[in-house]
PyMOL Python script that loads the backbone (N, CA, C, O; Angstrom):
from pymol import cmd

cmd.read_pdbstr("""\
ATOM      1  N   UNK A   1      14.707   6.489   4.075  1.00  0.00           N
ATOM      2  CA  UNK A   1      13.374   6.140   3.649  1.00  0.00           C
ATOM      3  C   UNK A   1      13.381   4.700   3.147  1.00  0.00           C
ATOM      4  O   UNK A   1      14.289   4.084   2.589  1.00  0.00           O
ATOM      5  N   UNK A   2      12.141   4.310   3.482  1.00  0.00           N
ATOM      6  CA  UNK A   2      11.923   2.368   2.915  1.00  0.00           C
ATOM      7  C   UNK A   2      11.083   2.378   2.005  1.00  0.00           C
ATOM      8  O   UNK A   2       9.901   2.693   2.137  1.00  0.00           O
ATOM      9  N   UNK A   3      11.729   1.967   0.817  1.00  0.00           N
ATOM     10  CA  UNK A   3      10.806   1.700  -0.282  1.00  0.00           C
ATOM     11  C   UNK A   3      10.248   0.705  -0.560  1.00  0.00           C
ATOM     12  O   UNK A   3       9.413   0.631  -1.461  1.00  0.00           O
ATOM     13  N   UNK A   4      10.657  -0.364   0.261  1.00  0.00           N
ATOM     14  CA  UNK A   4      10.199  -2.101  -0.002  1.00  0.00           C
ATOM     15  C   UNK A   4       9.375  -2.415   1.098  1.00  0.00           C
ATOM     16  O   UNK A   4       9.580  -2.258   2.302  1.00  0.00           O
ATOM     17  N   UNK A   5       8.216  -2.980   0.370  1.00  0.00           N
ATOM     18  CA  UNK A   5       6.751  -2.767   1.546  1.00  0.00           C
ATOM     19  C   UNK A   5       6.215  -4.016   1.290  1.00  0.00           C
ATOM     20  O   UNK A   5       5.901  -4.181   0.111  1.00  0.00           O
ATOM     21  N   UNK A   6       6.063  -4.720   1.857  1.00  0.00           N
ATOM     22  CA  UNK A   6       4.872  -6.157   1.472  1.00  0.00           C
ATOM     23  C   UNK A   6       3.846  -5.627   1.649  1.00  0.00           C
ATOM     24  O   UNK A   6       3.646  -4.641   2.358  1.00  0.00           O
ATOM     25  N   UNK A   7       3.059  -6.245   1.000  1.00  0.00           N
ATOM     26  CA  UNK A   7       1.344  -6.143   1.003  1.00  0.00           C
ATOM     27  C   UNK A   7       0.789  -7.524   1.579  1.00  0.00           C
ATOM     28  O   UNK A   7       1.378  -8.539   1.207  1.00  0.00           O
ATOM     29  N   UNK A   8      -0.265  -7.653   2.431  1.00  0.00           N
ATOM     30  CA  UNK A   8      -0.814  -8.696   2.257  1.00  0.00           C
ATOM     31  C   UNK A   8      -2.348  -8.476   2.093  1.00  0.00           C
ATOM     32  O   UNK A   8      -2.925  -7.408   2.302  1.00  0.00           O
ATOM     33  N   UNK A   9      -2.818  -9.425   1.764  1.00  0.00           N
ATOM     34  CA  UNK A   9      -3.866  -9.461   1.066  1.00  0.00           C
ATOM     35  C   UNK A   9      -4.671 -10.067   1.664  1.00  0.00           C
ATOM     36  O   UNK A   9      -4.564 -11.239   2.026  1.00  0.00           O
ATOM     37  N   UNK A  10      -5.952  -9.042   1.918  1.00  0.00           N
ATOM     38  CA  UNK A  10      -6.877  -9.172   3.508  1.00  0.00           C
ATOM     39  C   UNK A  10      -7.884 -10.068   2.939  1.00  0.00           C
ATOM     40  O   UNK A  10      -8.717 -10.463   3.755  1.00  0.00           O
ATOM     41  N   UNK A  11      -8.008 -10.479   1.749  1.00  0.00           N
ATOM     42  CA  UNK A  11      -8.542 -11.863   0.928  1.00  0.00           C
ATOM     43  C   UNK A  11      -8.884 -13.238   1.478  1.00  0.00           C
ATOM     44  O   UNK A  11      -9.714 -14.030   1.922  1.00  0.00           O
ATOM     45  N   UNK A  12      -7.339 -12.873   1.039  1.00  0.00           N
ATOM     46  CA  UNK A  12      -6.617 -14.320   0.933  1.00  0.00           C
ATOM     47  C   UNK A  12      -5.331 -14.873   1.762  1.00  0.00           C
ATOM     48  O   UNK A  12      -4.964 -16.012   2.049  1.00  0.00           O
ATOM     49  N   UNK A  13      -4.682 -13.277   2.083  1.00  0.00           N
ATOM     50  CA  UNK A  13      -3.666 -13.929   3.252  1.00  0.00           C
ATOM     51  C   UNK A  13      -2.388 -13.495   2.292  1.00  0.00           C
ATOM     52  O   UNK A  13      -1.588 -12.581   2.489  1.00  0.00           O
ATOM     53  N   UNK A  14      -2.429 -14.200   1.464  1.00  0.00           N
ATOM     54  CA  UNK A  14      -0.989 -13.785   0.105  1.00  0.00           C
ATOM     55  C   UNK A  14      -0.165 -12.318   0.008  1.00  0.00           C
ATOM     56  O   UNK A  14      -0.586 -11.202  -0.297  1.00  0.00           O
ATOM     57  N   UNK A  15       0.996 -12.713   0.338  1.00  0.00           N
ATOM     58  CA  UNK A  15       1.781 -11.693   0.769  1.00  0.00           C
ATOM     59  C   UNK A  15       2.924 -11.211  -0.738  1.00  0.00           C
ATOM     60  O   UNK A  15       3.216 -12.101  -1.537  1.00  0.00           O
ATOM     61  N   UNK A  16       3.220 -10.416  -0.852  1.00  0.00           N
ATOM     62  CA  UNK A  16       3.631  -9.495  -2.149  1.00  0.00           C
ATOM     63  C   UNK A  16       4.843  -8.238  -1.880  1.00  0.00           C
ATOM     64  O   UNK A  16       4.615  -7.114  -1.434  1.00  0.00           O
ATOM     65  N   UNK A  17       6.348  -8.873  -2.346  1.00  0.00           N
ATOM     66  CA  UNK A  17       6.524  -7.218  -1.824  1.00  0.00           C
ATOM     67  C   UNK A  17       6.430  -6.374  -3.400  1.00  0.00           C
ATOM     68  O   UNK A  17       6.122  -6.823  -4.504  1.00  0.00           O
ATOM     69  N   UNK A  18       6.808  -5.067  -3.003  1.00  0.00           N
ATOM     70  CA  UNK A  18       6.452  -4.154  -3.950  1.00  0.00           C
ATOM     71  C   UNK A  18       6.989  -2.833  -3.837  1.00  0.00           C
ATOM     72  O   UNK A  18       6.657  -2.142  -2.874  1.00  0.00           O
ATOM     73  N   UNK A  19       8.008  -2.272  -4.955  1.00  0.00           N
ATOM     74  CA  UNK A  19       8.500  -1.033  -4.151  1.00  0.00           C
ATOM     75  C   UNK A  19       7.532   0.406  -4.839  1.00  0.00           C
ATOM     76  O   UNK A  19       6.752   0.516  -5.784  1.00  0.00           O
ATOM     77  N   UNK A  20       8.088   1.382  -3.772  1.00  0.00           N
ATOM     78  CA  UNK A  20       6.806   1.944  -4.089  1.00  0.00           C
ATOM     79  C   UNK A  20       7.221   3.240  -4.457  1.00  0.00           C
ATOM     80  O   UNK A  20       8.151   3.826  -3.904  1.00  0.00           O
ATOM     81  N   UNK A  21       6.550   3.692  -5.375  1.00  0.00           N
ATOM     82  CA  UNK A  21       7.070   5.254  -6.052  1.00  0.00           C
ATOM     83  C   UNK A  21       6.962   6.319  -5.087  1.00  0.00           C
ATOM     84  O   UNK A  21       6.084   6.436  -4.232  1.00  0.00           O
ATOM     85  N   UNK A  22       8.073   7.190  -5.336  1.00  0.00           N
ATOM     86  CA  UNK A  22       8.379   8.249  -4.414  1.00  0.00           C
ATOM     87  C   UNK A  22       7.324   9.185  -4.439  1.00  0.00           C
ATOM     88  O   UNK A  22       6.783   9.695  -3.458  1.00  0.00           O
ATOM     89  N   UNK A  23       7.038   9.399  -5.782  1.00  0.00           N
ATOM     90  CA  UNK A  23       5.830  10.784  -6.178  1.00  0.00           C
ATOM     91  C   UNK A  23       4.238  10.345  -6.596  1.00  0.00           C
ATOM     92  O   UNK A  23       3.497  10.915  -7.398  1.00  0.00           O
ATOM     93  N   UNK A  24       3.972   9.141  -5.778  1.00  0.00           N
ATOM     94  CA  UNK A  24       2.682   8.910  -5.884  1.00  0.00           C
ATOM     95  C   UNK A  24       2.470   7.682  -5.233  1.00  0.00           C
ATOM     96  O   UNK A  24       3.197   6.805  -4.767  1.00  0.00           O
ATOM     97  N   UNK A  25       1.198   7.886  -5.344  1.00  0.00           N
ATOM     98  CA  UNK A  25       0.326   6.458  -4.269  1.00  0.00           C
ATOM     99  C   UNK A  25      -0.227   5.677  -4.892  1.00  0.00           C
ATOM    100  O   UNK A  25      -0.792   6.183  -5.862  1.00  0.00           O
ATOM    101  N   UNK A  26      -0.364   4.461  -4.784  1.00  0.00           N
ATOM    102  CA  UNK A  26      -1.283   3.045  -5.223  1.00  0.00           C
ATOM    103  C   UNK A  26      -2.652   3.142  -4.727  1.00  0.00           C
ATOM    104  O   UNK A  26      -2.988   2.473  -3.749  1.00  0.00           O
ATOM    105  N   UNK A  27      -3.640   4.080  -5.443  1.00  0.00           N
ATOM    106  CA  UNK A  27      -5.126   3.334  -4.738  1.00  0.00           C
ATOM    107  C   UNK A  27      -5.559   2.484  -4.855  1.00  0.00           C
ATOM    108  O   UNK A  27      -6.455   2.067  -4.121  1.00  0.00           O
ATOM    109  N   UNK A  28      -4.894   1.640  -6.243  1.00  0.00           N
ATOM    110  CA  UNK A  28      -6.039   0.791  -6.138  1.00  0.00           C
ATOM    111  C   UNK A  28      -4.725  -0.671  -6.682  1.00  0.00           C
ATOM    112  O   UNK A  28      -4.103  -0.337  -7.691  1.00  0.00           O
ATOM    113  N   UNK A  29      -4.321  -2.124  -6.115  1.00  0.00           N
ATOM    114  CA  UNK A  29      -3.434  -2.945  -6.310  1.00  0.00           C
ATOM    115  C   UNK A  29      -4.345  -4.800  -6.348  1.00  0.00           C
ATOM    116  O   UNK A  29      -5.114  -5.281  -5.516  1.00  0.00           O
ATOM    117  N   UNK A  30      -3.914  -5.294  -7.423  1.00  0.00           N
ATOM    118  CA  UNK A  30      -4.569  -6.382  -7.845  1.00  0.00           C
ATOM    119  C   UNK A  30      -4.003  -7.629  -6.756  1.00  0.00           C
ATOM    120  O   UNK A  30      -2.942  -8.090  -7.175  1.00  0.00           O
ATOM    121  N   UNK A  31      -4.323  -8.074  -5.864  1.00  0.00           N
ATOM    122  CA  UNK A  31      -3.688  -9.407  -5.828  1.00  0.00           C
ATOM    123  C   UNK A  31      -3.156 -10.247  -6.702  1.00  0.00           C
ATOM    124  O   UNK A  31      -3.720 -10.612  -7.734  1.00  0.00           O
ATOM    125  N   UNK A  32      -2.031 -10.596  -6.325  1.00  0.00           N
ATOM    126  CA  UNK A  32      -1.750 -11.811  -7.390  1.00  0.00           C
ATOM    127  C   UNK A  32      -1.605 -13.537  -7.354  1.00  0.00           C
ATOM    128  O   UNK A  32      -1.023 -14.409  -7.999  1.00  0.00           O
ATOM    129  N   UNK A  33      -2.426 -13.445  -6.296  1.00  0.00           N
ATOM    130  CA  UNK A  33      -2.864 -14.836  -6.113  1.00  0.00           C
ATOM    131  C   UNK A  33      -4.386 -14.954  -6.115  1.00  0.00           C
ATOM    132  O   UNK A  33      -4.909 -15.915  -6.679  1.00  0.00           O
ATOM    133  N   UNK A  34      -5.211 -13.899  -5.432  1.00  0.00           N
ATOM    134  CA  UNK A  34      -6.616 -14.515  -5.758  1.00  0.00           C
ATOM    135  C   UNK A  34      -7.329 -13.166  -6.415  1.00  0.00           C
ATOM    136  O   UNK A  34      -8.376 -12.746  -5.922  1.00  0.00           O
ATOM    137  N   UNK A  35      -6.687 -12.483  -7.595  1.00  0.00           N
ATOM    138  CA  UNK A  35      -7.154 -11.558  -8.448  1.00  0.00           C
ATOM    139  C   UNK A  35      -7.722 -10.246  -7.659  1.00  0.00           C
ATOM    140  O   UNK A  35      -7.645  -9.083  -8.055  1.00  0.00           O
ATOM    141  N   UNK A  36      -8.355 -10.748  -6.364  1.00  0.00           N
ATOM    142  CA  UNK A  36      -9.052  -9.375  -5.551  1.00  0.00           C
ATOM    143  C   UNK A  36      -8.522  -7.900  -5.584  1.00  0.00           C
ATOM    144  O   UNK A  36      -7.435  -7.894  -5.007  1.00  0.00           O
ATOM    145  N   UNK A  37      -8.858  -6.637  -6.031  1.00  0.00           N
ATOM    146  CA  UNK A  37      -8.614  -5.655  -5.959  1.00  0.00           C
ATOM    147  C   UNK A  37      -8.397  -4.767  -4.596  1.00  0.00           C
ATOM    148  O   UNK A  37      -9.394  -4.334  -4.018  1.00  0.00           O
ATOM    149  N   UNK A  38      -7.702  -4.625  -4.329  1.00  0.00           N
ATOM    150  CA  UNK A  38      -7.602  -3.727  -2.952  1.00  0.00           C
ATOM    151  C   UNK A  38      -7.673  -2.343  -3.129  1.00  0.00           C
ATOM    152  O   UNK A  38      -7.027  -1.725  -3.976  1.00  0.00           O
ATOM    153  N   UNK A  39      -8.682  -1.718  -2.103  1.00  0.00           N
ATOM    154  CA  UNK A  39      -8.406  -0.096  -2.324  1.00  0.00           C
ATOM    155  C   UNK A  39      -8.034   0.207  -0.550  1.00  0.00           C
ATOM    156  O   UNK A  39      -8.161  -0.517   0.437  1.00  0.00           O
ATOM    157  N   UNK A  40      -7.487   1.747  -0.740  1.00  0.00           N
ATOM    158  CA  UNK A  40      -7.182   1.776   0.547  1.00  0.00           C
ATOM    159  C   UNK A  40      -8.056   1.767   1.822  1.00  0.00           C
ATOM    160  O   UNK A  40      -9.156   2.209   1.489  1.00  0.00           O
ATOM    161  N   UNK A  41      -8.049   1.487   3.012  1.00  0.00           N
ATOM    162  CA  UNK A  41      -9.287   1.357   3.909  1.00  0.00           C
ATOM    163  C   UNK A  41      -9.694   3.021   4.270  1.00  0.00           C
ATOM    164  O   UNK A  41      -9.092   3.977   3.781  1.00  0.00           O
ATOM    165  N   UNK A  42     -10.367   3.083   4.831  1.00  0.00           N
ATOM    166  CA  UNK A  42     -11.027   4.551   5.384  1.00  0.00           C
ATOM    167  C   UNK A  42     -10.427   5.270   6.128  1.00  0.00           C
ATOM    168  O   UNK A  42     -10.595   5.066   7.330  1.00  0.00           O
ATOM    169  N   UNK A  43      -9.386   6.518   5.648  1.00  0.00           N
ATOM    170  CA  UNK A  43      -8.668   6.937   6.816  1.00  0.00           C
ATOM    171  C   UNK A  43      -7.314   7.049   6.322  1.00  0.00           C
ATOM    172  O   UNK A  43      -6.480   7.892   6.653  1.00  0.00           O
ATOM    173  N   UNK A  44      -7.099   5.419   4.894  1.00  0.00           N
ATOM    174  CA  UNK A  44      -5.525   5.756   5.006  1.00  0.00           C
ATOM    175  C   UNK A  44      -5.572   6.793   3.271  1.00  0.00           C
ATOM    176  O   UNK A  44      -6.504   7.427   2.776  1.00  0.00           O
ATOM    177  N   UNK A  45      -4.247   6.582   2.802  1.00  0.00           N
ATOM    178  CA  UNK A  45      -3.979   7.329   1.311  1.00  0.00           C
ATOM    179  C   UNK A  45      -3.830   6.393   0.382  1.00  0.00           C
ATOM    180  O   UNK A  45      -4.280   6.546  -0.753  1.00  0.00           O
ATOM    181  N   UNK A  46      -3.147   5.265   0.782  1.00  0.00           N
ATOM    182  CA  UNK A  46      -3.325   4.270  -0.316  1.00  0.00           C
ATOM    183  C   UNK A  46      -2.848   3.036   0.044  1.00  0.00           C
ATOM    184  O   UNK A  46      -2.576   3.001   1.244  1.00  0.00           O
ATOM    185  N   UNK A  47      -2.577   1.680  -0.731  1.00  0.00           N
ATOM    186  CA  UNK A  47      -2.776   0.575  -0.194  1.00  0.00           C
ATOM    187  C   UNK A  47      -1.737  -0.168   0.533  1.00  0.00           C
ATOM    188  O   UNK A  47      -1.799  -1.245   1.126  1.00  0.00           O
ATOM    189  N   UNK A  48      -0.558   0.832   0.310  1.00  0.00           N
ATOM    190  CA  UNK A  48       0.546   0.659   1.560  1.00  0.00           C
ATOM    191  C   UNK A  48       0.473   0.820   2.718  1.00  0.00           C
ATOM    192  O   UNK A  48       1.080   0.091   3.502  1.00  0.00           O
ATOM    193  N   UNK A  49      -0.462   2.042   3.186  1.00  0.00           N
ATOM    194  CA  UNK A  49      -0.585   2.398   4.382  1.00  0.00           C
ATOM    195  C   UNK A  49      -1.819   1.841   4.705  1.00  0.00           C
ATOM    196  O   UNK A  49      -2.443   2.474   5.556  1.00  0.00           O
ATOM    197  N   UNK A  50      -2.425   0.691   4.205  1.00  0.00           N
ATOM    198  CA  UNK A  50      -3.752  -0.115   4.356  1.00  0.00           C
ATOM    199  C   UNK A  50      -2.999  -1.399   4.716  1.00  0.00           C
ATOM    200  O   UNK A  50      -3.029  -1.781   5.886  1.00  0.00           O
ATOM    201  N   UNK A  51      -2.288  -2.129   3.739  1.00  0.00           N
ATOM    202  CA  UNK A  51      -1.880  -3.617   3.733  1.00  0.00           C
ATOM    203  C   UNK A  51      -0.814  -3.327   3.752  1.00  0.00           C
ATOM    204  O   UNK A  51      -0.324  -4.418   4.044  1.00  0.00           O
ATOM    205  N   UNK A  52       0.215  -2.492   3.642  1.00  0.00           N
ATOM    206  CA  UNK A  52       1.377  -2.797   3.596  1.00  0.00           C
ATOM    207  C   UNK A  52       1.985  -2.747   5.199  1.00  0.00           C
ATOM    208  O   UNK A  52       1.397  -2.509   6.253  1.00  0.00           O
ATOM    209  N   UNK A  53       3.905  -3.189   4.824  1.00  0.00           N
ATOM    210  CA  UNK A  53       4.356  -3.891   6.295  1.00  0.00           C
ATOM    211  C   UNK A  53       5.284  -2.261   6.638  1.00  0.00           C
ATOM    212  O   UNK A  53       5.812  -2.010   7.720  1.00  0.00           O
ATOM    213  N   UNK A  54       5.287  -1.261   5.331  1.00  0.00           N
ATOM    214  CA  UNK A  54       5.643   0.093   5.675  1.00  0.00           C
ATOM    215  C   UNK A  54       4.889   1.099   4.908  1.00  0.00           C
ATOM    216  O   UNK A  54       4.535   0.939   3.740  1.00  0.00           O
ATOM    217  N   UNK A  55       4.589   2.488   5.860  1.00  0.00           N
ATOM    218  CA  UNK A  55       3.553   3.135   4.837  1.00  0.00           C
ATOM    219  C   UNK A  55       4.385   3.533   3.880  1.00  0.00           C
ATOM    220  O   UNK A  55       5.597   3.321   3.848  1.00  0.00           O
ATOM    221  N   UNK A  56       3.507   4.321   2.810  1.00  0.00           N
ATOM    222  CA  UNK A  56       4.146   5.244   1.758  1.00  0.00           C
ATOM    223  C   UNK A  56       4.852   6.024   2.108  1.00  0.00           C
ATOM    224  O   UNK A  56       4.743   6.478   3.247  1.00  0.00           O
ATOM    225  N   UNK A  57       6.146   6.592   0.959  1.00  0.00           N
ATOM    226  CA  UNK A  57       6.807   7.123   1.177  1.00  0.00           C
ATOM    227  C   UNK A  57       6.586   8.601   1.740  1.00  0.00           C
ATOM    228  O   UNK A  57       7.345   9.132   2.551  1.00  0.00           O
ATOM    229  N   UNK A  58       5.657   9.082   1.300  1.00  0.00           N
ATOM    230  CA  UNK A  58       5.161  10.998   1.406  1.00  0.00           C
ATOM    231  C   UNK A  58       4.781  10.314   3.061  1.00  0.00           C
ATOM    232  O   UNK A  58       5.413  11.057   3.812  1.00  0.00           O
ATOM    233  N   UNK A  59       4.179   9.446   3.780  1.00  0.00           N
ATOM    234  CA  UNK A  59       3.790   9.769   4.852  1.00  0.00           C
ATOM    235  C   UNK A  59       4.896   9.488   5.599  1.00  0.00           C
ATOM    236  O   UNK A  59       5.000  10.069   6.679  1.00  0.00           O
ATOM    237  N   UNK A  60       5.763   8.706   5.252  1.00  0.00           N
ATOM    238  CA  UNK A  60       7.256   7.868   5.826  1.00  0.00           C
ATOM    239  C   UNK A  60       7.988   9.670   6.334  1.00  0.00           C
ATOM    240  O   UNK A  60       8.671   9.930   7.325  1.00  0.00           O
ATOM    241  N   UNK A  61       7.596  10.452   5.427  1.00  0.00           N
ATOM    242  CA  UNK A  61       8.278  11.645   5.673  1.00  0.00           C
ATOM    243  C   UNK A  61       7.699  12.963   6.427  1.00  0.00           C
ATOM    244  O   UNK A  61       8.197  13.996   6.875  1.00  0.00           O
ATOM    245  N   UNK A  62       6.123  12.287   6.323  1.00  0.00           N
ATOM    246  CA  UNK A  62       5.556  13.513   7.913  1.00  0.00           C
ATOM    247  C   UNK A  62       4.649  13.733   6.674  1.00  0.00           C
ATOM    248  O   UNK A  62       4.006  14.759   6.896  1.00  0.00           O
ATOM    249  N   UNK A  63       4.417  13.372   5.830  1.00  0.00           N
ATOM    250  CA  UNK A  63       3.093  14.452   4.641  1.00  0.00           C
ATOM    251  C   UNK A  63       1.636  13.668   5.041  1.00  0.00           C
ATOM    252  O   UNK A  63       1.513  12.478   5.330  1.00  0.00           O
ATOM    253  N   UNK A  64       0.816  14.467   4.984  1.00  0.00           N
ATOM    254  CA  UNK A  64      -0.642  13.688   5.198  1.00  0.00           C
ATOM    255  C   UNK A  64      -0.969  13.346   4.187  1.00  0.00           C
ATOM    256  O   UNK A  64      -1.997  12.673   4.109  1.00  0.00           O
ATOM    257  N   UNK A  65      -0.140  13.712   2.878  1.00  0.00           N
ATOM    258  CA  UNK A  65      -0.988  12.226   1.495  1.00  0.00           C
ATOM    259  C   UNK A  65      -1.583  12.424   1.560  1.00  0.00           C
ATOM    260  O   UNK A  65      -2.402  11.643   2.046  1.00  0.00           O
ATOM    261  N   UNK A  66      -2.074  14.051   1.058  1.00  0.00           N
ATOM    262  CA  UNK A  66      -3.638  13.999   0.211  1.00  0.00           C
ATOM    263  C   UNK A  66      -4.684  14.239   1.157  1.00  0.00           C
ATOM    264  O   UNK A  66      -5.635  14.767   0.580  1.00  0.00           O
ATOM    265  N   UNK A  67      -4.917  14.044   2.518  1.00  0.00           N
ATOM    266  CA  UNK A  67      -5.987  14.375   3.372  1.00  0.00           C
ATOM    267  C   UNK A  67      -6.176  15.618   3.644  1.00  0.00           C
ATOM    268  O   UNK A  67      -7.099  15.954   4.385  1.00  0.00           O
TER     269      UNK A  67
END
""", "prot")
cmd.dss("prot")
cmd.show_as("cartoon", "prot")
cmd.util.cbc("prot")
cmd.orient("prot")
């Protein structure tokens, strides 16, 4: 399993890595270059599997995360 995920930031472009907890999801992650809040897009579980460069871990493993 990959826990180290960049985000980028559909903003501004600004890229972030970030590791990500095994037993839960990020809905909602601040940019840290142009403050913008990200939530996940329509469809995914949270903002890894939106912006990030790997999804979350629960889906990394076959789980539908919550849908």
């Amino acid at each position: 399993m990959i826990l180290v995920s960049k985000i980028t930031c559909p903003e501004c472009g600004f890229q972030q890595e970030e590791t990500m907890p095994v037993n839960a999801c990020w809905y909602y992650y601040q940019c840290n270059s142009c403050q913008v809040w990200l939530k996940p897009l329509k469809g995914d579980c949270c903002v890894f599997c939106s912006f990030g460069t790997v999804k979350c871990p629960p889906v990394q493993l076959g789980d539908n995360c919550g849908h």
